[in-house]
Backbone as ProteinMPNN parsed JSONL, in Angstrom:
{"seq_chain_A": "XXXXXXXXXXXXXXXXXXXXXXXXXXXXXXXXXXXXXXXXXXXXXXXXXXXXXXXXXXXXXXXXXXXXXXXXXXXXXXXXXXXXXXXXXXXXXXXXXXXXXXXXXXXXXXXXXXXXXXXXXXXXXXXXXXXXXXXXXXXXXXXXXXXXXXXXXXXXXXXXXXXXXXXXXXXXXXXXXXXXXXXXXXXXXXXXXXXXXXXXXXXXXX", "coords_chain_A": {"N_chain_A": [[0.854, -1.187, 0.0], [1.367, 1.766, -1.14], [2.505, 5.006, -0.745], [1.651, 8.117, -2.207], [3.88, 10.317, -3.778], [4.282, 12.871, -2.898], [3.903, 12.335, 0.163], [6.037, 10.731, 0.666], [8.196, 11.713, 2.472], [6.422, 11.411, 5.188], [6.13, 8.601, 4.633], [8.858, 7.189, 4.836], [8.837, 7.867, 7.314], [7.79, 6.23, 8.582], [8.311, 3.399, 8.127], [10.387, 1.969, 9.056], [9.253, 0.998, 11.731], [7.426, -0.187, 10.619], [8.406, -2.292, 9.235], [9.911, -3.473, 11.14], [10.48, -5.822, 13.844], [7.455, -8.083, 15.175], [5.182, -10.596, 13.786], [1.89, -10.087, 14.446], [-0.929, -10.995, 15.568], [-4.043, -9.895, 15.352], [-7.696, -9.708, 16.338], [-10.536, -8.886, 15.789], [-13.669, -8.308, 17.305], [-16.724, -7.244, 15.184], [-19.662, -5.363, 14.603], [-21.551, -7.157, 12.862], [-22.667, -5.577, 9.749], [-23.772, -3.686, 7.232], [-20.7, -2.442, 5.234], [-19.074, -3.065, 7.213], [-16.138, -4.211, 6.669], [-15.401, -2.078, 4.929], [-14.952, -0.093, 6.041], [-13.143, -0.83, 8.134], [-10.706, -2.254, 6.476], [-10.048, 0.275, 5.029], [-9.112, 2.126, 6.604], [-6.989, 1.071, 7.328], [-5.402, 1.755, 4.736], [-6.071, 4.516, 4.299], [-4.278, 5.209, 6.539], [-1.86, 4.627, 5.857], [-0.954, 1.737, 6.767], [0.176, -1.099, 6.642], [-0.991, -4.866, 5.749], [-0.593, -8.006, 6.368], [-2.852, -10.236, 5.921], [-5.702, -11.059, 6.075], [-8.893, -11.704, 6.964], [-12.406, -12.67, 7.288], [-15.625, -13.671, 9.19], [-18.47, -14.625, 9.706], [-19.292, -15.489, 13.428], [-20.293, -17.453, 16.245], [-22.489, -15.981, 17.352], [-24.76, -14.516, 15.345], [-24.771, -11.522, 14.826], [-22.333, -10.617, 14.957], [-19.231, -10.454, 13.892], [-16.228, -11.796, 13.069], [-12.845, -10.155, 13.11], [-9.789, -11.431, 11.726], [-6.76, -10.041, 11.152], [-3.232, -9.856, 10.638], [-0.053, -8.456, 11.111], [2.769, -6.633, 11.076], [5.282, -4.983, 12.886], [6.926, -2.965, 15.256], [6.34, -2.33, 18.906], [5.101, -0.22, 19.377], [3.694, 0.35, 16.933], [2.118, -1.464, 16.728], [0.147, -0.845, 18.703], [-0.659, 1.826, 17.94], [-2.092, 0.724, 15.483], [-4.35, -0.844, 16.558], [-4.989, 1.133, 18.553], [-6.482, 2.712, 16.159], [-8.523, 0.96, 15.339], [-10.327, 0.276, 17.061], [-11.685, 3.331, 17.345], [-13.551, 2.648, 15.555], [-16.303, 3.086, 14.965], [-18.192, 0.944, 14.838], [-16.751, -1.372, 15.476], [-16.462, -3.68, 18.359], [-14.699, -4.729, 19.735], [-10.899, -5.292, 19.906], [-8.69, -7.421, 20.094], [-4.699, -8.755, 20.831], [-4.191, -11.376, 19.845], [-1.503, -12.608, 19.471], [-0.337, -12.543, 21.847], [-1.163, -14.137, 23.864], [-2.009, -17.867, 24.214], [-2.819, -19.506, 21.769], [-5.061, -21.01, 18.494], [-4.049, -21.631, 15.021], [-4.894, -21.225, 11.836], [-4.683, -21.661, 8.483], [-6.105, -21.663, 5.45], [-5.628, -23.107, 1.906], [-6.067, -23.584, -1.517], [-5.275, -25.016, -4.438], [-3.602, -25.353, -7.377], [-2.114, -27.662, -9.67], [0.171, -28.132, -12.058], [-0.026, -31.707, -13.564], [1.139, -34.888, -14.716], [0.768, -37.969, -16.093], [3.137, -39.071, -15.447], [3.987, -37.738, -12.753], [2.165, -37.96, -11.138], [1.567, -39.851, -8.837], [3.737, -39.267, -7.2], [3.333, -36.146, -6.506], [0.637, -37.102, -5.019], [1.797, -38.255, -3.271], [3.518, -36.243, -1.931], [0.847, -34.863, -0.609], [-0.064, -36.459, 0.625], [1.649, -36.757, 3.101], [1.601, -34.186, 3.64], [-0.973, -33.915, 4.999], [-3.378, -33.144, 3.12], [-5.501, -32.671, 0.572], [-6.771, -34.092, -2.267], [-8.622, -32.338, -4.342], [-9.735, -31.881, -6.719], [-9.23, -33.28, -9.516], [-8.166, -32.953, -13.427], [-7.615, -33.677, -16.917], [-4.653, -32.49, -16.812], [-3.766, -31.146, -14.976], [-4.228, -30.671, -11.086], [-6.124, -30.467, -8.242], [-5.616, -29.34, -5.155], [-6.2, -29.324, -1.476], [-5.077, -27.763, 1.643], [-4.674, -26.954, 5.036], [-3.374, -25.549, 7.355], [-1.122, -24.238, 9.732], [0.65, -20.867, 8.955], [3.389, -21.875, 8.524], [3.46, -24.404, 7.336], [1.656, -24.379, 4.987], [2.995, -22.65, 3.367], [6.029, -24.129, 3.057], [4.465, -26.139, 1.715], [3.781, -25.298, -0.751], [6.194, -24.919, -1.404], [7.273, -27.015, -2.131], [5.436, -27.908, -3.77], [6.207, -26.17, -6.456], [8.331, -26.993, -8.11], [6.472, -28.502, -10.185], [4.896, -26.559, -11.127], [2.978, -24.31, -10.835], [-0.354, -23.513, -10.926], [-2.612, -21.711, -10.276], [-3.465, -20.078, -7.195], [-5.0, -20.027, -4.193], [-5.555, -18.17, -1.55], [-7.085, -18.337, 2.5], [-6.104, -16.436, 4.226], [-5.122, -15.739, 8.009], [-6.838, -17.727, 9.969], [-7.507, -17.357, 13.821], [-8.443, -18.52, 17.07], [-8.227, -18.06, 20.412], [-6.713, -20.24, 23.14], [-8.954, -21.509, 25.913], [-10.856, -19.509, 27.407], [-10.924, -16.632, 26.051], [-10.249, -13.517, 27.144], [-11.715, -11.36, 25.97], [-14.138, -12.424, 25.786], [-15.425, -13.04, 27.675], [-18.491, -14.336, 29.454], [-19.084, -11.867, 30.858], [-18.755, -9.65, 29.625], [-19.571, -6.903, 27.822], [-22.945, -6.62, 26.225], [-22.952, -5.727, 22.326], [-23.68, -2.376, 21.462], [-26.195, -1.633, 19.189], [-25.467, 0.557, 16.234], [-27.768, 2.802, 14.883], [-27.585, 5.156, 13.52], [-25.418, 5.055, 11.744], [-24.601, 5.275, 8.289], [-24.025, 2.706, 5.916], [-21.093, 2.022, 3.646], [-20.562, 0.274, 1.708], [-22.986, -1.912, -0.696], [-24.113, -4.814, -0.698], [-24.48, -8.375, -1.503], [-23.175, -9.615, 0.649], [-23.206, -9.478, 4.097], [-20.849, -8.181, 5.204]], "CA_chain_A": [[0.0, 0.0, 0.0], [2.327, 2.73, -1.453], [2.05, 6.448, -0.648], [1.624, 9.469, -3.149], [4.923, 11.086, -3.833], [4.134, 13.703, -1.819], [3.937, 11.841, 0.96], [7.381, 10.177, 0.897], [8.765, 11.78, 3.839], [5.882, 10.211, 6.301], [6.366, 7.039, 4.412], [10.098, 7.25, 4.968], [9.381, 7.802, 8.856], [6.491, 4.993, 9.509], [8.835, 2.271, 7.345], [11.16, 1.013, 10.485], [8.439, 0.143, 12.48], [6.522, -1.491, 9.743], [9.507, -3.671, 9.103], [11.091, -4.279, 12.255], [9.204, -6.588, 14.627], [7.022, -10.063, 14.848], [3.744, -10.453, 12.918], [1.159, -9.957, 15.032], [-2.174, -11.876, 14.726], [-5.477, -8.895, 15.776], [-8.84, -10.19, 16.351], [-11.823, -7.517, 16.214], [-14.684, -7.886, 17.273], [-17.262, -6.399, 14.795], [-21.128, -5.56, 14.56], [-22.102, -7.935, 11.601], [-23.512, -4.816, 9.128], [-22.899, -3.708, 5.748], [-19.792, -1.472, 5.263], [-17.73, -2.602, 8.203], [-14.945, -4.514, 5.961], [-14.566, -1.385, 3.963], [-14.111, 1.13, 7.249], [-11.781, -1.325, 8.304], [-9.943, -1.855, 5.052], [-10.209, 2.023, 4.429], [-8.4, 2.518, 7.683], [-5.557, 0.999, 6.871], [-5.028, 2.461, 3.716], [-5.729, 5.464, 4.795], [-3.228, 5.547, 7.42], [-0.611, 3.668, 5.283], [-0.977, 0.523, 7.559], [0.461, -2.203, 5.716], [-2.162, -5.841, 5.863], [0.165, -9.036, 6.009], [-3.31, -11.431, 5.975], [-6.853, -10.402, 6.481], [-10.121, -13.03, 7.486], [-13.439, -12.311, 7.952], [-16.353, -14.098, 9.099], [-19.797, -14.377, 10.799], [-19.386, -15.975, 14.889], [-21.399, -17.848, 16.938], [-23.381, -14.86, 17.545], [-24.878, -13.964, 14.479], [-24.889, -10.145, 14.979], [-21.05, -10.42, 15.171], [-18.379, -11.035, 12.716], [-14.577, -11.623, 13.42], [-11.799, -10.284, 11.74], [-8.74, -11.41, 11.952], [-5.812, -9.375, 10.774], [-2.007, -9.777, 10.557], [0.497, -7.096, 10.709], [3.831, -6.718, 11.301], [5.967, -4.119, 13.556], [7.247, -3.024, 16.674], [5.042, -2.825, 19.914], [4.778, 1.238, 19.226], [2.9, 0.28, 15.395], [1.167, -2.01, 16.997], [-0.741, 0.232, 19.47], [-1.689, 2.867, 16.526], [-2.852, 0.042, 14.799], [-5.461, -1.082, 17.343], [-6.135, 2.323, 18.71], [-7.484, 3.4, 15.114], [-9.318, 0.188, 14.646], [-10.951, 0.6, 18.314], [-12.102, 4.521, 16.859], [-14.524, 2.732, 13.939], [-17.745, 2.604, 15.7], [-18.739, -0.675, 14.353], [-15.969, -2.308, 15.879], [-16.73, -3.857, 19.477], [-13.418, -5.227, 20.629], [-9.829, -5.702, 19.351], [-7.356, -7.886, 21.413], [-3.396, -9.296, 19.912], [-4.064, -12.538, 20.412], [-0.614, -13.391, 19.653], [-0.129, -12.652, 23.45], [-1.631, -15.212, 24.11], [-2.03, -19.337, 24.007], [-3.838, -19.578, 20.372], [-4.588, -21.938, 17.733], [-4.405, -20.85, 14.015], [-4.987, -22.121, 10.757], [-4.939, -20.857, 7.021], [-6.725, -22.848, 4.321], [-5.56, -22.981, 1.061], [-6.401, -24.388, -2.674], [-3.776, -25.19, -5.511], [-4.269, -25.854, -8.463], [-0.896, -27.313, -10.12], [0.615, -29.093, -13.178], [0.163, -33.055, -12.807], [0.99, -35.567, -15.733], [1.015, -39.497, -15.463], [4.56, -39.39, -14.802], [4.239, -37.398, -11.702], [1.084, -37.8, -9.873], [2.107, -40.827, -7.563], [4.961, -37.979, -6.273], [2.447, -35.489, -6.225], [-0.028, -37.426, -4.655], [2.698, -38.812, -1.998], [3.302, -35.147, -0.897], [-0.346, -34.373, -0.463], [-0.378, -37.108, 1.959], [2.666, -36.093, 3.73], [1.308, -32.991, 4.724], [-1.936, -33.822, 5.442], [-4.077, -32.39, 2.823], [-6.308, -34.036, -0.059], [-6.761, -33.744, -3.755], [-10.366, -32.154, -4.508], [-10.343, -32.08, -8.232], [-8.373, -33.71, -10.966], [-7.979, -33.223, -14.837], [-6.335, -34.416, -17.516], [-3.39, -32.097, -17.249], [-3.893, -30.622, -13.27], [-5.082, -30.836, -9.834], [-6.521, -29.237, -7.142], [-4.919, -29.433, -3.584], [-6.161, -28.331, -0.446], [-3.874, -27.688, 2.182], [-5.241, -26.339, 5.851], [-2.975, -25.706, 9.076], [-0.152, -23.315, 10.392], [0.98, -20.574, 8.402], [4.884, -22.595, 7.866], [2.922, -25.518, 6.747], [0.97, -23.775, 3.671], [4.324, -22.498, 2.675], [6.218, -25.395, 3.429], [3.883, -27.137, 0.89], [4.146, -24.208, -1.721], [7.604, -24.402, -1.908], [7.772, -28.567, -2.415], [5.084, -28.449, -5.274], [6.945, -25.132, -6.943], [8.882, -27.21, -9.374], [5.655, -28.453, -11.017], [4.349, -26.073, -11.651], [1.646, -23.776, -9.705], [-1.329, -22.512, -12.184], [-2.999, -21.069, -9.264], [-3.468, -20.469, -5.822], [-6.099, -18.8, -3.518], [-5.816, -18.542, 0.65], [-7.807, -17.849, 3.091], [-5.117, -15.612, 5.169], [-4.996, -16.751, 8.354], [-7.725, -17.405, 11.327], [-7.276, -17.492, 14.99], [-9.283, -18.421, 18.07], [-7.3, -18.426, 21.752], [-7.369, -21.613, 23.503], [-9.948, -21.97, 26.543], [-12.088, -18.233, 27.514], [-10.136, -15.194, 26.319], [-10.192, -12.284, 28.046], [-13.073, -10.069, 25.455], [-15.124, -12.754, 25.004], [-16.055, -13.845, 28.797], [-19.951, -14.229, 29.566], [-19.895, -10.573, 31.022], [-18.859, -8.577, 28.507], [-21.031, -5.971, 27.687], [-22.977, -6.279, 24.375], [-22.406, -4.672, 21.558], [-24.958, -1.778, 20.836], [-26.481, -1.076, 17.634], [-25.515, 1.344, 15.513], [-28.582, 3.165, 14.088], [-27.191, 5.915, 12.413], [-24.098, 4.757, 10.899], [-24.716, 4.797, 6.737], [-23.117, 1.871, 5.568], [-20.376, 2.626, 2.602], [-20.725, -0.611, 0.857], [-24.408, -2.588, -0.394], [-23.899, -6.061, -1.698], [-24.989, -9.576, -1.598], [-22.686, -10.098, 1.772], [-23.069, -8.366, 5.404], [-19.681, -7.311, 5.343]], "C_chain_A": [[0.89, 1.237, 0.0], [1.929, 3.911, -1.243], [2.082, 7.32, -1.698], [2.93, 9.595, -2.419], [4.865, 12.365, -2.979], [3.837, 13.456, -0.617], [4.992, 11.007, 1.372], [7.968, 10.149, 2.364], [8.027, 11.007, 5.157], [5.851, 8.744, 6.377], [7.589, 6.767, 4.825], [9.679, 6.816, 7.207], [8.292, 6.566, 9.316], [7.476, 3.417, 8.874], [9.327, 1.828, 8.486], [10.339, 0.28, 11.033], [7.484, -0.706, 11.914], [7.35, -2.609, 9.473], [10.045, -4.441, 10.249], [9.898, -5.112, 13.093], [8.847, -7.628, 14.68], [5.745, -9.038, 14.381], [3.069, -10.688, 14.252], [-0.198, -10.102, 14.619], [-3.464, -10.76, 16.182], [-6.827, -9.234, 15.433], [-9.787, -9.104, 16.609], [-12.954, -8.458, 15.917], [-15.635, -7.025, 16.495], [-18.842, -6.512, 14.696], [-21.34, -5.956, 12.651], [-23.547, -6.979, 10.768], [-22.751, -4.867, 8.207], [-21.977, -2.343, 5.854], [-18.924, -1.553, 6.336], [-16.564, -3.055, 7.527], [-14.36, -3.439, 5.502], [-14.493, -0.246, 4.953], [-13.17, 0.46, 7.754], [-10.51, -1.411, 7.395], [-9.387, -0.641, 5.293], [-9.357, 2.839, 5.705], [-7.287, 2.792, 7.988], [-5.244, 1.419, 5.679], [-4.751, 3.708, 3.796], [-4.699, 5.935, 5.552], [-1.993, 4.764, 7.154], [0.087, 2.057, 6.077], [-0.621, -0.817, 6.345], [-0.69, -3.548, 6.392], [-0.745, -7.019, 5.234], [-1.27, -10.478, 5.62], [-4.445, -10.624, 6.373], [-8.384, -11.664, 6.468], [-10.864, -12.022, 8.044], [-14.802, -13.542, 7.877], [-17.377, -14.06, 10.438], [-19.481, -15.445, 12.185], [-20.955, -16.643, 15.066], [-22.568, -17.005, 17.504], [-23.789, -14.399, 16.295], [-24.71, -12.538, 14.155], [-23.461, -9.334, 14.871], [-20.25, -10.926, 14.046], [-16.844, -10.723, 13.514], [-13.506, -11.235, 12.499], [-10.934, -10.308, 12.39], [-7.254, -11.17, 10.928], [-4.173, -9.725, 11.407], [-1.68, -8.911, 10.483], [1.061, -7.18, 11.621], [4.928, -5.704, 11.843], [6.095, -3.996, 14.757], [5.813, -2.314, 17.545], [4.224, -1.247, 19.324], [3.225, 0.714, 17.908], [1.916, -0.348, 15.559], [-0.281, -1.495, 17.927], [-1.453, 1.245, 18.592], [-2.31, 2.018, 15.928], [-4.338, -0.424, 15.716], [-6.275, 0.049, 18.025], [-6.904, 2.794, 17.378], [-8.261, 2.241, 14.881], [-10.416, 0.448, 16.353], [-11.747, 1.999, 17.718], [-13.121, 4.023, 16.128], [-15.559, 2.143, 14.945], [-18.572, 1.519, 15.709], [-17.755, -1.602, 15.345], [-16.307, -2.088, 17.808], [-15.25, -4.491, 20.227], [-12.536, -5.665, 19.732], [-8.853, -6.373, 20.458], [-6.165, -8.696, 19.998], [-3.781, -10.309, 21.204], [-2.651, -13.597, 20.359], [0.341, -12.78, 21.536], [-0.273, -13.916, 24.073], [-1.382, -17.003, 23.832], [-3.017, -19.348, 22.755], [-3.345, -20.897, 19.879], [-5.188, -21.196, 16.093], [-4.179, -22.064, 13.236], [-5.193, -20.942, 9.188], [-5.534, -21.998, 5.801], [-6.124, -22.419, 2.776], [-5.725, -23.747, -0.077], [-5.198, -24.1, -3.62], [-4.146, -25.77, -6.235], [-2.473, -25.875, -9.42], [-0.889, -28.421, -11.312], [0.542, -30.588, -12.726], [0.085, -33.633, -14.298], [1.096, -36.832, -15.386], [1.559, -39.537, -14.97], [4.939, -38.517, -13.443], [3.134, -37.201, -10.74], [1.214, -38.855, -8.573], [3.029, -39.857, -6.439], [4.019, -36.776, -6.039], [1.115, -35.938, -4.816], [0.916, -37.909, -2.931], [2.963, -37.479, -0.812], [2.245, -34.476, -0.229], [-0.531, -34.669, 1.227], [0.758, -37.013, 3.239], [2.393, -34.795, 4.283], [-0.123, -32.643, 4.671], [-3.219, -33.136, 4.716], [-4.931, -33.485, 1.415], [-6.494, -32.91, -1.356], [-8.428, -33.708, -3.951], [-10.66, -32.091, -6.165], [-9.457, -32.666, -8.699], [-9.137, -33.485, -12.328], [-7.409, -33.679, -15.715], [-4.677, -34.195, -17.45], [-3.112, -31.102, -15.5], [-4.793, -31.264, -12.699], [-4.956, -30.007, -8.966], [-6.363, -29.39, -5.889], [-5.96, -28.924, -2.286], [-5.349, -28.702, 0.917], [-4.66, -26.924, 3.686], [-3.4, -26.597, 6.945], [-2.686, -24.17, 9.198], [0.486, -22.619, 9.36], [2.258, -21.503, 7.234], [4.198, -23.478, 6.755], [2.386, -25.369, 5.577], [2.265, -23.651, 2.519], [4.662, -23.54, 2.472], [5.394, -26.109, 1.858], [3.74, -26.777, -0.587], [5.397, -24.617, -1.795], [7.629, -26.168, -2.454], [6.942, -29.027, -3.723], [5.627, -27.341, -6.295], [7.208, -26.087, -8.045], [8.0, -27.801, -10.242], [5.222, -28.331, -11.662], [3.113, -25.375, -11.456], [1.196, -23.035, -11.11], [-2.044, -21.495, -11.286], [-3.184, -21.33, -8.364], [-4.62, -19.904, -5.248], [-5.865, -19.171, -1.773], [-7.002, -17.921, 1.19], [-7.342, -16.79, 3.904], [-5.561, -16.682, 6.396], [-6.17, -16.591, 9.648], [-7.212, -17.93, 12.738], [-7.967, -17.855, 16.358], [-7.445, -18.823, 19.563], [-8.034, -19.547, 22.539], [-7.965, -21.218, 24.755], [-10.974, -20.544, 26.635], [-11.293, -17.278, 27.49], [-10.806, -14.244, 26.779], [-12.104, -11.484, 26.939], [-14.048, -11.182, 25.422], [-15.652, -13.537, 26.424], [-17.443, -13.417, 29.194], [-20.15, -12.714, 29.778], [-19.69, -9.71, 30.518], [-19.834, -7.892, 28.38], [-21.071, -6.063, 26.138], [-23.215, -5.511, 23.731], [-24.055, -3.736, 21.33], [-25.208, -1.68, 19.531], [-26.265, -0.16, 17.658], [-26.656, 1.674, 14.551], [-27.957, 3.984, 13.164], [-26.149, 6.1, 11.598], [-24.541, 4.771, 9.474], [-23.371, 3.801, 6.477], [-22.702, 2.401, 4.277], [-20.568, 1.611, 1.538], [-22.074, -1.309, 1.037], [-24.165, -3.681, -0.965], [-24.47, -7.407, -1.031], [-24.349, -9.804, 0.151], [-22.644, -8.814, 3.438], [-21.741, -7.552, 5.69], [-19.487, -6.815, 3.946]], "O_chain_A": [[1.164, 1.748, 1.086], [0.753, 4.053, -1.578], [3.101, 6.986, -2.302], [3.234, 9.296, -1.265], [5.898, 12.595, -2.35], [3.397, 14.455, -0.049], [4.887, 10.516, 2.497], [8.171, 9.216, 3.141], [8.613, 10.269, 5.95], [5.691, 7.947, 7.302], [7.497, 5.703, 5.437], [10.082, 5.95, 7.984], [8.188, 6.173, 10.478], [7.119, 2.346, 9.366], [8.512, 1.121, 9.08], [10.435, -0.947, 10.99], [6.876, -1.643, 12.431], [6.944, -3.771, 9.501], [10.47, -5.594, 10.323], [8.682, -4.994, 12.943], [9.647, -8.486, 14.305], [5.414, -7.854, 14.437], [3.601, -11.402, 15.103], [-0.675, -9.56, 13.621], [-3.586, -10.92, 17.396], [-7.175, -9.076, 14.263], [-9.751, -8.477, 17.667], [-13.215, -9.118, 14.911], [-15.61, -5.873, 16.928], [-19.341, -7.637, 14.703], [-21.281, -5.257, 11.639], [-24.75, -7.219, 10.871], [-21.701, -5.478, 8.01], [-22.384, -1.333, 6.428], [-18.14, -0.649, 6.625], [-15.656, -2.246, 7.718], [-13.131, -3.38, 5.472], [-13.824, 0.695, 4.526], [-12.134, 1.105, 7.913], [-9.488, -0.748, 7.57], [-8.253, -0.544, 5.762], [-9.055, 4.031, 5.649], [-6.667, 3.733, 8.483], [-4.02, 1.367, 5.798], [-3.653, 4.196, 3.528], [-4.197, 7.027, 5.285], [-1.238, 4.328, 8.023], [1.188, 1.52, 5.95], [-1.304, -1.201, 5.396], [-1.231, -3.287, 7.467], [-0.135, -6.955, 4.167], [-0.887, -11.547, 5.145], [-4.251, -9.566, 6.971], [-8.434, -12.433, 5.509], [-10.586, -11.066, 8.767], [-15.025, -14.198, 6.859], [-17.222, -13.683, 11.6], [-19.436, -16.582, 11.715], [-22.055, -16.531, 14.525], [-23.512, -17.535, 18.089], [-22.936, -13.586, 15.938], [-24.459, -12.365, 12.962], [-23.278, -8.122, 14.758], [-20.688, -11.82, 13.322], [-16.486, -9.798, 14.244], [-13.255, -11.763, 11.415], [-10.806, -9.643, 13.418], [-6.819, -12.008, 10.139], [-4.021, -9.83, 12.624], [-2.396, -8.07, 9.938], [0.665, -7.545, 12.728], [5.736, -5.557, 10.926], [5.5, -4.769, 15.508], [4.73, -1.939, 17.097], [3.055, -1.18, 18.947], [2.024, 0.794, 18.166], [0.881, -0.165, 14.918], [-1.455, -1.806, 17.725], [-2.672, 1.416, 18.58], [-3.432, 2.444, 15.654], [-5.411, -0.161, 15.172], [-7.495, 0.143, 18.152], [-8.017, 3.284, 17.568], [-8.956, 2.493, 13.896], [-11.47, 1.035, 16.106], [-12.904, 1.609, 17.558], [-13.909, 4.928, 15.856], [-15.586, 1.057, 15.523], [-19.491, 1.265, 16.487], [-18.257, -2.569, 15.918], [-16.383, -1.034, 18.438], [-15.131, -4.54, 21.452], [-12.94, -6.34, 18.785], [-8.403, -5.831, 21.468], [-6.45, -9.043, 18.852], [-3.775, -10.297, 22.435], [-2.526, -14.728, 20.829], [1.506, -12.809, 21.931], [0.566, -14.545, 24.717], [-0.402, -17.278, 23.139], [-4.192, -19.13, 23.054], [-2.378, -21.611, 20.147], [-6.212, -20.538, 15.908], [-3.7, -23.174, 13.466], [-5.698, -19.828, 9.05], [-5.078, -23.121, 5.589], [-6.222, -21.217, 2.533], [-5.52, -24.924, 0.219], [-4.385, -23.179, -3.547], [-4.949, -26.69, -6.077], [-1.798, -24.899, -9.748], [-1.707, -29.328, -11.469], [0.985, -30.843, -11.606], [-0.725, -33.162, -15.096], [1.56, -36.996, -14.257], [1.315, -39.934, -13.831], [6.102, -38.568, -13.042], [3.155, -36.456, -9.76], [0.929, -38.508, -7.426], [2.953, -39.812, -5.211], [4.147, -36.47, -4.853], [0.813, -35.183, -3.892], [0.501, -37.798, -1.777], [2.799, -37.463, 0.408], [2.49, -33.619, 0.62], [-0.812, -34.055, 2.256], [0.364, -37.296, 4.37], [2.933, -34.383, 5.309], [-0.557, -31.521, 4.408], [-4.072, -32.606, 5.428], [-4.914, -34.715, 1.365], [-6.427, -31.686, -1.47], [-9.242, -34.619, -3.797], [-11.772, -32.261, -6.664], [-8.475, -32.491, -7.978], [-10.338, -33.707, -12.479], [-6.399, -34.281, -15.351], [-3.766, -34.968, -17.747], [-2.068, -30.498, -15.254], [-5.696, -32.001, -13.093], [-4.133, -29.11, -8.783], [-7.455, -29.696, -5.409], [-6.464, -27.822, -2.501], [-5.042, -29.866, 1.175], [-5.457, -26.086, 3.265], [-2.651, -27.567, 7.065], [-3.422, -23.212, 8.961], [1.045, -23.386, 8.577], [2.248, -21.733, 6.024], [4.344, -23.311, 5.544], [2.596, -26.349, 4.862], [2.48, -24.188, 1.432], [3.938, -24.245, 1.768], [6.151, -26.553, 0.994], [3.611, -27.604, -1.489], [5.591, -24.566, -3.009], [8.27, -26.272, -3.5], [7.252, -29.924, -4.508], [5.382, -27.818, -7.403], [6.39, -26.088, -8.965], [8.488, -27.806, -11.372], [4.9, -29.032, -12.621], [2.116, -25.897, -11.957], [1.809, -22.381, -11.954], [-2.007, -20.332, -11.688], [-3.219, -22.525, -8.068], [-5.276, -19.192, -6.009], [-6.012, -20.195, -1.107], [-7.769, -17.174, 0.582], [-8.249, -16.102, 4.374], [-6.051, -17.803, 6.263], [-6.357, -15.512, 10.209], [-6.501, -18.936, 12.745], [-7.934, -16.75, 16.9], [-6.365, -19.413, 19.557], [-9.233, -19.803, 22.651], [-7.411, -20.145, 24.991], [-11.923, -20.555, 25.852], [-10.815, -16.854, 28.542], [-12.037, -14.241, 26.766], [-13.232, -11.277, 27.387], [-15.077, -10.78, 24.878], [-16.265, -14.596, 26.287], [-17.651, -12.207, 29.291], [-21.058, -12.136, 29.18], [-20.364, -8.715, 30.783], [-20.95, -8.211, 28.791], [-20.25, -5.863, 25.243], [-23.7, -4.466, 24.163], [-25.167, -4.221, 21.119], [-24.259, -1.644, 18.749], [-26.537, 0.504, 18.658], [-26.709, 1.046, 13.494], [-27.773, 3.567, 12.02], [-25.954, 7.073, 10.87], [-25.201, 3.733, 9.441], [-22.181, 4.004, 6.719], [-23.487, 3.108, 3.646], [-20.747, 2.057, 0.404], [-22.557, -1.485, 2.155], [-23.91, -3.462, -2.149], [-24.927, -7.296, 0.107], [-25.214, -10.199, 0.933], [-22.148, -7.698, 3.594], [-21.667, -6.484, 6.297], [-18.567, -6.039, 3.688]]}, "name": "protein", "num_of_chains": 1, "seq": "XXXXXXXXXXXXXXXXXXXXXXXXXXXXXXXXXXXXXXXXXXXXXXXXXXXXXXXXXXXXXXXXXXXXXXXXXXXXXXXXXXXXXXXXXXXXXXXXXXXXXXXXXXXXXXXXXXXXXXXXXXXXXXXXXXXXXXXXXXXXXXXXXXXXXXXXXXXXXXXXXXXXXXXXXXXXXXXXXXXXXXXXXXXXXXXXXXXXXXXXXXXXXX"}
């Protein structure tokens, strides 16, 4: 997410802390309406926030949606990043769950070169890292691949010489293992927003 030329110099001074650092895995809380993806989105763009991974989806609460965001810098970058996502009135709670005891996962599909002479080896690595062949054709196949970030990679890099036609992820999702902290019975719930105008109208709540 590159800045206008006239903006160089603030890009120049926010770069360190976007680089230096661990990835950091941010769970929000959001009220399941239309237009919160794109005030979130629009947030980070706006404020030249770089997005290493981005997930969204509807909770056990219907009314709620989770997003979980990646992003990468020191503790400082990380604090602006959650105080401006805390500011979007839709949003009911943000916690860095890589504080925490978590378990994550990223899903991904592949779609790569396969000819007689190499689907047994193909097929051998599938099963080696745990994942299963959902389509075949005469001349490809279609992978899917679920765990731990490494592991996606990891499995990218061993069918590479193939021949990858395409890919698609899910980025990556997160839940913390037993009752994290925002999400214990007494939380207070989220209010509606009446007068918010949503920015985006489409087929999906977010």
């Amino acid at each position: 997410m590159a800045n206008e030329p006239a903006q160089s110099s603030n890009s120049s001074a926010k770069e360190p802390s976007q680089t230096r650092g661990n990835r950091h895995v941010l769970s929000a809380l959001v009220q399941n309406r239309p237009g919160v993806l794109a005030h979130v989105s629009g947030m980070f763009a706006s404020r030249g926030y770089n997005i290493d991974s981005l997930a969204v989806g509807e909770t056990e609460d219907p009314v709620l949606s989770r997003i979980t965001v990646v992003v990468k810098g020191d503790e400082r970058y990380l604090e602006q990043v959650r105080k401006q996502l805390e500011k979007i009135v839709t949003v009911v709670k943000v916690h860095d769950i890589s504080r925490e005891d978590f378990v994550e996962r990223d899903l991904m599909l592949i779609k790569i070169k396969a000819t007689p002479a190499n689907r047994m080896e193909i097929q051998s690595l599938v099963q080696i890292f745990r994942g299963r062949i959902v389509d075949v054709s005469p001349d490809a196949v279609i992978i899917e691949i679920s765990g731990q970030e490494r592991k996606v990679e990891a499995f990218i890099d061993a069918v590479r010489d193939f021949g990858i036609l395409e890919l698609a992820r899910t980025g990556r999702i997160a839940l913390v293992r037993g009752v994290p902290r925002f999400d214990e019975p007494d939380a207070p719930a989220p209010t509606p927003v009446e007068d918010a105008e949503p920015m985006v109208h489409g087929h999906s709540e977010l």
